[in-house]
C-alpha positions as CSV (number, residue, x, y, z in Angstrom):
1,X,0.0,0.0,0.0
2,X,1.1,3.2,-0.9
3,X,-0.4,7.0,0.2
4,X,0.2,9.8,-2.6
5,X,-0.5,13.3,-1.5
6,X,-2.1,14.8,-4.1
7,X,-2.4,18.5,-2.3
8,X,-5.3,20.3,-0.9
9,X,-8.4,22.0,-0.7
10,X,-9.6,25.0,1.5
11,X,-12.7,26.6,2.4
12,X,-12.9,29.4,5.2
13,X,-10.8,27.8,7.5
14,X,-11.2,24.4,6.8
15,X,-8.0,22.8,4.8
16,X,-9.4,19.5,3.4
17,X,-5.5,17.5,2.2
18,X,-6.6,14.7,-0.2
19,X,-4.6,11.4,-1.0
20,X,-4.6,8.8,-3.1
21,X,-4.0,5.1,-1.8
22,X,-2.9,2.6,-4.2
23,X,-2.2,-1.1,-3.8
24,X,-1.3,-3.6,-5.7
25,X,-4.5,-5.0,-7.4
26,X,-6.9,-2.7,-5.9
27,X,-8.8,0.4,-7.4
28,X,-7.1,3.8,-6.2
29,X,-9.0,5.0,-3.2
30,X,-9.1,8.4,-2.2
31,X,-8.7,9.9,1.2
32,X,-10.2,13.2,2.8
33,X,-8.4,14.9,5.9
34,X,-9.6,17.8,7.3
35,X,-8.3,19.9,9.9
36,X,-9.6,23.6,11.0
37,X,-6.6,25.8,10.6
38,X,-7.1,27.1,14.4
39,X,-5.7,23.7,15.5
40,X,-2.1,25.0,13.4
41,X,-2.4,28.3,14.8
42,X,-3.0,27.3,18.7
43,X,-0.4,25.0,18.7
44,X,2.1,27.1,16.5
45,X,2.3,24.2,13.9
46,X,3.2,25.8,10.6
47,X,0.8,25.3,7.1
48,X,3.7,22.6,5.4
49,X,3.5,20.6,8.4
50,X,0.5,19.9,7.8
51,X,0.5,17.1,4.4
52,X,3.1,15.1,6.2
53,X,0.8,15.3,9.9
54,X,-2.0,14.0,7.9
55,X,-0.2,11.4,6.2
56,X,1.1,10.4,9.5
57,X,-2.5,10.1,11.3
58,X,-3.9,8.7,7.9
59,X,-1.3,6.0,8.0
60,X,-1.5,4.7,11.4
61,X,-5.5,4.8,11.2
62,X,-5.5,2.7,7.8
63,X,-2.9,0.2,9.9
64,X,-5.0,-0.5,12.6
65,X,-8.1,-1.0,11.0
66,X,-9.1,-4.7,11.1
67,X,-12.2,-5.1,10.3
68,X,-14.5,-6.2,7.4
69,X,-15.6,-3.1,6.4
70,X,-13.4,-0.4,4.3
71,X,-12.0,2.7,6.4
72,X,-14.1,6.2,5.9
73,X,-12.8,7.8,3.2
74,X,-13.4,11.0,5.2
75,X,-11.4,12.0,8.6
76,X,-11.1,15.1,10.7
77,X,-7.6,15.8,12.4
78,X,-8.2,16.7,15.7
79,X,-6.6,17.8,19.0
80,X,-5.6,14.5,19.7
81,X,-3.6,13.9,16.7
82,X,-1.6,17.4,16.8
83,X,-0.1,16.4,20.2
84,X,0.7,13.3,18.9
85,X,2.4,14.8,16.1
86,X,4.0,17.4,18.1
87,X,5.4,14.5,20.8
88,X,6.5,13.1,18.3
89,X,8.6,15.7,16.6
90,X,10.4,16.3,20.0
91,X,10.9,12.7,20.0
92,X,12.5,13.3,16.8
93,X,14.5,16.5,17.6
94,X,15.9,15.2,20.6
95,X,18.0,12.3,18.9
96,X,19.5,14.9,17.2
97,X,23.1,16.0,19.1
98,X,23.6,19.0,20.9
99,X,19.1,19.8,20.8
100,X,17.2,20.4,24.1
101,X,13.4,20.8,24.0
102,X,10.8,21.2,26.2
103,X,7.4,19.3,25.5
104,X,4.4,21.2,24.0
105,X,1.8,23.1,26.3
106,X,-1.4,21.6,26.1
């Protein structure tokens, strides 16, 4: 399985980021994240984070699902998967040498 982002959408304040899923031997099935932009503003998250926080979430929601039925093409981001995200940049960050971070206010 592969996800393609294929870019974005916005109305207002809503940023819809649209990818494509392909597979081996399956039809190309689109995906919908949304996310309202005041999430990226209260947690000083900057706009081209956002693609590869999406794919993250999208890709660890399509991995767990085990059941019958096909995943909602449709998604919101939401609070919960920004501090994810944002734990896991400092994560990230900190394995770099010489960094020192503090973790994210909630």
């Amino acid at each position: 399985m592969q996800l393609i982002y294929m870019g974005f959408e916005q109305e207002q304040n809503v940023r819809q980021y649209i990818f494509h899923r392909t597979a081996s031997g399956e039809e190309t099935r689109v995906f919908v994240v949304s996310t309202d932009m005041a999430l990226f503003q209260r947690n000083h998250i900057g706009l081209q984070e956002g693609p590869a926080m999406c794919l993250g979430a999208l890709t660890a929601e399509l991995g767990a699902v085990e059941c019958p039925q096909p995943p909602p093409q449709r998604r919101a981001l939401t609070d919960k998967h920004i501090q994810s995200y944002l734990v896991s940049r400092v994560v990230h960050k900190k394995q770099k040498p010489g960094f020192k971070a503090s973790l994210p206010r909630s």
